[in-house]
C-alpha positions as CSV (number, residue, x, y, z in Angstrom):
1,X,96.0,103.7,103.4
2,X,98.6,102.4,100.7
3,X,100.5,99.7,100.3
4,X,102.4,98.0,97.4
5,X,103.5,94.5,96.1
6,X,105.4,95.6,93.5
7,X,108.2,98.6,93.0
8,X,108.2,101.4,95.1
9,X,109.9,104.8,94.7
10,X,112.0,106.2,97.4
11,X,110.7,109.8,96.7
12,X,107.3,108.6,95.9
13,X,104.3,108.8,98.5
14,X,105.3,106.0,100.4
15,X,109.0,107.6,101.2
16,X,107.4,109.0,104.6
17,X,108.0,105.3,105.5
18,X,110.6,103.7,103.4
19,X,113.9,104.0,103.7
20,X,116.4,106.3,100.8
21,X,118.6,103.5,100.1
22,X,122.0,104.0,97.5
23,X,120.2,103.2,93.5
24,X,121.9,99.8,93.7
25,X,120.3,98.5,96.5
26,X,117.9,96.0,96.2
27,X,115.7,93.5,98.7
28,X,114.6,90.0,97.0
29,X,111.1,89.8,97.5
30,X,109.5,85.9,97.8
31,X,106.0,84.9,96.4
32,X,104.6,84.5,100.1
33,X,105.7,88.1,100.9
34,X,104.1,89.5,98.1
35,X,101.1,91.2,100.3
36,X,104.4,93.1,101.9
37,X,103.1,96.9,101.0
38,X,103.7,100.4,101.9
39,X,101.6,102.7,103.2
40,X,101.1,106.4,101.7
41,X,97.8,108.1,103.0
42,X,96.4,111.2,103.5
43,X,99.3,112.1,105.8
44,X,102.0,110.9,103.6
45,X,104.7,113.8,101.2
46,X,103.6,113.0,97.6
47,X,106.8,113.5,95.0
48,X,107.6,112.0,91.6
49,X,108.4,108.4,91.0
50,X,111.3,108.7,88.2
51,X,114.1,108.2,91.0
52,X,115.2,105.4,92.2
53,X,112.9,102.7,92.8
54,X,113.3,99.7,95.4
55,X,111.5,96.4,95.6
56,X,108.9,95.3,98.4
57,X,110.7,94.3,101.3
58,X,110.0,90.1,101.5
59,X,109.3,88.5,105.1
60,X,113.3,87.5,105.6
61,X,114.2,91.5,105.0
62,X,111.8,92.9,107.3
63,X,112.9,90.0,109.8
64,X,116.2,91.2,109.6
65,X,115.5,95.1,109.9
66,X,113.2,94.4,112.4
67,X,115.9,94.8,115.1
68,X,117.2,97.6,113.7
69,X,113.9,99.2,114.2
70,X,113.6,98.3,117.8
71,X,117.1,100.9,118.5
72,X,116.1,103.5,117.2
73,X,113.4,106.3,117.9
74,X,111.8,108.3,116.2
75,X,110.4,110.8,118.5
76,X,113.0,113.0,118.6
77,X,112.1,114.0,114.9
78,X,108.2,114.2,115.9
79,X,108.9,116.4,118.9
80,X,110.8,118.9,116.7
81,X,108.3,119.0,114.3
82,X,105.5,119.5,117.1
83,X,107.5,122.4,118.6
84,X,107.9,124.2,115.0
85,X,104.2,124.6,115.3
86,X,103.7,125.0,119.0
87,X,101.6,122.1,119.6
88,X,101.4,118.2,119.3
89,X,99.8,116.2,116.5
90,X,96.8,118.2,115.8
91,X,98.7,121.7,115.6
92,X,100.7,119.4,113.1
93,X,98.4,118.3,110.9
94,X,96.1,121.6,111.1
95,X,99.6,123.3,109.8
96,X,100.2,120.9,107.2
97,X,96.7,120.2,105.3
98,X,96.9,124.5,105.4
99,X,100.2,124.2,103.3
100,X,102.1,122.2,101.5
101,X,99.4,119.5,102.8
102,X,96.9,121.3,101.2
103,X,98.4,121.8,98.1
104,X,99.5,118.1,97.0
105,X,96.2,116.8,97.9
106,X,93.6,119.2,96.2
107,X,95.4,117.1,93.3
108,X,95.2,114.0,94.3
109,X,92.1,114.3,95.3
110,X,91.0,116.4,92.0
111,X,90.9,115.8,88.7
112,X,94.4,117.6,87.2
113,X,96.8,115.3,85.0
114,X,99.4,116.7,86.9
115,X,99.6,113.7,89.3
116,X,102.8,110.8,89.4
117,X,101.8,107.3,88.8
118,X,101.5,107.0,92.4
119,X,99.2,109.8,93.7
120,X,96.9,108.9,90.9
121,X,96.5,105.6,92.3
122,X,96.0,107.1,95.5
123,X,93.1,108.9,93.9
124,X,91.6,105.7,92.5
125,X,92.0,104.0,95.9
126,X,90.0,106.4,97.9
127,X,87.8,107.5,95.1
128,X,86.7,103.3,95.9
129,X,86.6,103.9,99.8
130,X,84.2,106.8,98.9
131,X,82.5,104.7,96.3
132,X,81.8,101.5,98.7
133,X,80.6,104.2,101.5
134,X,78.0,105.8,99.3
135,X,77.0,102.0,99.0
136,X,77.1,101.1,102.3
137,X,74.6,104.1,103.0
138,X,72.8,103.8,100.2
139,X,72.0,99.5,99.7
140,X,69.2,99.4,102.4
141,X,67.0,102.6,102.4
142,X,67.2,105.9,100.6
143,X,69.4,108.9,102.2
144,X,66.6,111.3,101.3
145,X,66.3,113.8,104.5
146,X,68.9,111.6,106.8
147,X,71.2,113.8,108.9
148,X,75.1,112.9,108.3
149,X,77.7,114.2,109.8
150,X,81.1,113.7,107.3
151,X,83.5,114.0,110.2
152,X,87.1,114.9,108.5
153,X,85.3,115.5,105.0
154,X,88.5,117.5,103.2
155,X,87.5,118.5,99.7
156,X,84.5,117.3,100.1
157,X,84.7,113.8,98.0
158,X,81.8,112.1,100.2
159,X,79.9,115.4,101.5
160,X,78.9,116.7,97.7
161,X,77.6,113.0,96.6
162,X,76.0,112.8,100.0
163,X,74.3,115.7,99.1
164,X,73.4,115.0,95.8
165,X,71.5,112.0,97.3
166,X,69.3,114.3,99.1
167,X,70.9,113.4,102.9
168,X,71.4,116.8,105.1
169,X,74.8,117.0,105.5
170,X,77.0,118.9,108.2
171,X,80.9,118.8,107.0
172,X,84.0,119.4,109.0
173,X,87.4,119.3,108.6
174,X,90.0,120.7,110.6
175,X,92.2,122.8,107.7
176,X,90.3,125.8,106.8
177,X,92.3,125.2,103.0
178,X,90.1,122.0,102.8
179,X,87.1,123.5,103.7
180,X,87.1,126.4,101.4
181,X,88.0,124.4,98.6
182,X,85.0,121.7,99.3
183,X,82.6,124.6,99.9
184,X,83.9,125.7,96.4
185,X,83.1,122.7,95.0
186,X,80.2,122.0,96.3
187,X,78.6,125.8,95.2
188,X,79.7,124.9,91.8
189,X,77.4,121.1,92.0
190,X,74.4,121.5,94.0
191,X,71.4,123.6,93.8
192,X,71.8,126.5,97.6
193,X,69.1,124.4,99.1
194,X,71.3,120.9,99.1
195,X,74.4,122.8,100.0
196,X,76.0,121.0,103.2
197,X,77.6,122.9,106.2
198,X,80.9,123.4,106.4
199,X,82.2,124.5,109.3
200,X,86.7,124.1,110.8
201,X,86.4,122.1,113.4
202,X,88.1,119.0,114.3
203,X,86.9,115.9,115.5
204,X,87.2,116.4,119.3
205,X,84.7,119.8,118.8
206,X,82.3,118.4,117.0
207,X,78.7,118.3,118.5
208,X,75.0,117.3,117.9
209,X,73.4,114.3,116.5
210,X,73.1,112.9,113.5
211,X,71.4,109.9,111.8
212,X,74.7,108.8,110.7
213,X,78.4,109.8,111.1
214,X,80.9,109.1,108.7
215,X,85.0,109.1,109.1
216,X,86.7,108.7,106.6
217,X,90.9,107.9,106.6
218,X,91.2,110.2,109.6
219,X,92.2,107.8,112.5
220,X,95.4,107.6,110.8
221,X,96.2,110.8,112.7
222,X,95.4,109.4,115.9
223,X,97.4,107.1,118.6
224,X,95.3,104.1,119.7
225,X,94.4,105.6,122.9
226,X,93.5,109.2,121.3
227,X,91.8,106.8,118.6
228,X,89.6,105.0,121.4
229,X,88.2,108.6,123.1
230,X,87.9,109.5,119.6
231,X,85.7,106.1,118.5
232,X,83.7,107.0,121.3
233,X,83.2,110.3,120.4
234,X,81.7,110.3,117.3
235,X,79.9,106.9,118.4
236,X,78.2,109.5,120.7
237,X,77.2,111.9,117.8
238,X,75.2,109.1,116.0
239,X,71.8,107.8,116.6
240,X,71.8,105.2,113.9
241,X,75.2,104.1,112.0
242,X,78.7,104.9,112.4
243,X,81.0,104.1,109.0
244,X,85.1,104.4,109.8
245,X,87.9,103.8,107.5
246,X,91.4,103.2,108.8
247,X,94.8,102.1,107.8
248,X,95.2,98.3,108.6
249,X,98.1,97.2,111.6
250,X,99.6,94.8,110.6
251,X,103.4,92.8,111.0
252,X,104.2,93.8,107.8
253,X,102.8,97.7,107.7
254,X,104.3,98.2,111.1
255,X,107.3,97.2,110.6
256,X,107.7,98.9,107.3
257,X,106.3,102.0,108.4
258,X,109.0,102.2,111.3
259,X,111.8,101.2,108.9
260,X,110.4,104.3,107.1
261,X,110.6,106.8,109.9
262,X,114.3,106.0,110.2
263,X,114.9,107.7,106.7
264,X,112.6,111.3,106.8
265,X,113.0,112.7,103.5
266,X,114.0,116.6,103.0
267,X,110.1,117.0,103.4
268,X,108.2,116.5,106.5
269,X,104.3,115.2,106.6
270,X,102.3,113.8,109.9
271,X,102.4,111.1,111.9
272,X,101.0,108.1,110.6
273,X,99.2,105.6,113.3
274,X,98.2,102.4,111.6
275,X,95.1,100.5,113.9
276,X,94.1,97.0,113.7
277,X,90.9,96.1,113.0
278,X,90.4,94.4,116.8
279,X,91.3,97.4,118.5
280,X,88.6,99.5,116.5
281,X,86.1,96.3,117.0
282,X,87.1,96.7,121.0
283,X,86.5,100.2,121.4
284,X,83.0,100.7,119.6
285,X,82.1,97.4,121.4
286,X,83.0,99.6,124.9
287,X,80.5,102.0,123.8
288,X,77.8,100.0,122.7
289,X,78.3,99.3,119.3
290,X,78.8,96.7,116.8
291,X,80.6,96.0,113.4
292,X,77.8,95.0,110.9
293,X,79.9,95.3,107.6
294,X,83.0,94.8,106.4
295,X,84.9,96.3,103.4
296,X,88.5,96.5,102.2
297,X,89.7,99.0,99.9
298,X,92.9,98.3,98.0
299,X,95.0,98.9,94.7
300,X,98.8,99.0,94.5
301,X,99.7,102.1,96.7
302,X,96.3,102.3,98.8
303,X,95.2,100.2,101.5
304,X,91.9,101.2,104.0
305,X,89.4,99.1,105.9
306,X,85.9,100.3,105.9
307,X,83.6,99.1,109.1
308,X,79.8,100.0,109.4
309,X,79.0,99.9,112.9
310,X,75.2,99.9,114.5
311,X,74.1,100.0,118.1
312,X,74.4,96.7,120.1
């Protein structure tokens, strides 16, 4: 989940959530407001950066928008796009990583030049979250034979090395586009007998048990209280070790994002949900579990915190 302390485009990733201001506005930003960033995950619209760019909003600017923020609402805009699709956040999202969705982020997450300054720091960012996961699995015991269940696994960045490690994989995610195009990828890197499962499902279908259950920069699609069922629910699915990465709440990301939604672009994405790192502690703690480890993923435009939880 990005964020950035220095320039940021308007029609870059992060203008899901920052404003379109006129080319000659700009906010000063202070040396203590410097971790001010702007988040541009997997849900965010992805464009070129050569427009006009505006500076990090410093602590006195987001003080000030702040109550601007609180009048507004924008929930109108989210119910229209729900009704386009004839459902609520999940038709949503299925729709969009099947489309346009689909499209911008086979390149970001692949390996095409044809990527803006921006989306190919998005790429380094989460190519690190995957990188510090494989680590996480990997530092105490081998992954030979252990069942994982890469909940949300899109073009299969974590499933294939998974794989390659010798770990029995099941892979889900819940745009048939994403799954195809891991499956692809995977045929084209592992011997038939390593191959994971795909199957399109999403997260609420998912079933069995599994040594380990990953999740990946997929509560970021979720409400808190849809986010706490769904902690639960893939808590459930694991025997040994749950690993989750999320997008950060903060003062600063929160208020940002909102200032964001009051300026949708041409282009419409998801819903972003950002989740403090409390809440997600709270509601594995309801369910029996506890965070053992602790990581943090960040460069300019990408921003995730990755938890290893373990039965109490």
């Amino acid at each position: 989940m990005p964020f950035a302390p220095s320039l940021l485009s308007s029609s870059s990733s992060v203008s899901q959530f920052l404003p379109k201001f006129p080319n000659a506005t700009r906010f000063n930003v202070t040396p203590r407001s410097r971790a001010a960033t702007v988040v541009a995950a997997s849900v965010t619209e992805l464009a070129g950066v050569d427009s006009t760019t505006i500076a990090v909003l410093g602590g006195g600017s987001v003080a000030a928008l702040a109550a601007m923020v609180s009048l507004t609402d924008p929930e109108r805009r989210r119910k229209l796009q729900a009704e386009e699709v004839g459902g609520g956040d999940k038709e949503v999202v299925r729709e969009y990583f099947n489309s346009t969705g689909f499209e911008r982020w086979r390149k970001i997450y692949g390996d095409t030049d044809e990527v803006n300054r921006v989306q190919k720091d998005i790429r380094l960012g989460h190519a690190k979250t995957v990188e510090n996961t494989m680590l996480m699995l990997t530092e105490d015991r081998s992954l030979a034979g252990v069942t994982v269940c890469d909940a949300g696994c899109g073009t299969g960045l974590l499933s294939i090395p998974l794989a390659k490690e010798g770990a029995i994989v099941s892979a889900s995610d819940i745009s048939a586009a994403m799954v195809a195009e891991a499956e692809m990828k995977a045929k084209a890197q592992l011997p038939p007998e390593n191959l994971p499962k795909f199957e399109v499902n999403d997260l609420e279908s998912l079933s069995g048990k599994y040594d380990t259950v990953v999740c990946l920069d997929v509560l970021i699609h979720y409400p808190q209280n849809k986010a706490d069922g769904m902690i639960a629910h893939l808590a459930s699915l694991a025997e040994k070790r749950v690993i989750l990465s999320f997008a950060p709440k903060t003062f600063y990301y929160d208020i940002l994002k909102r200032i964001g939604e009051l300026f949708p672009g041409p282009s419409k994405a998801t819903r972003a949900y950002l989740h403090s790192e409390a809440d997600v502690e709270r509601a594995l703690r309801k369910v029996g579990w506890k965070i053992s480890k602790r990581g943090l993923t960040t460069t300019q435009f990408y921003f995730s915190r990755l938890i290893e939880a373990v039965p109490m």
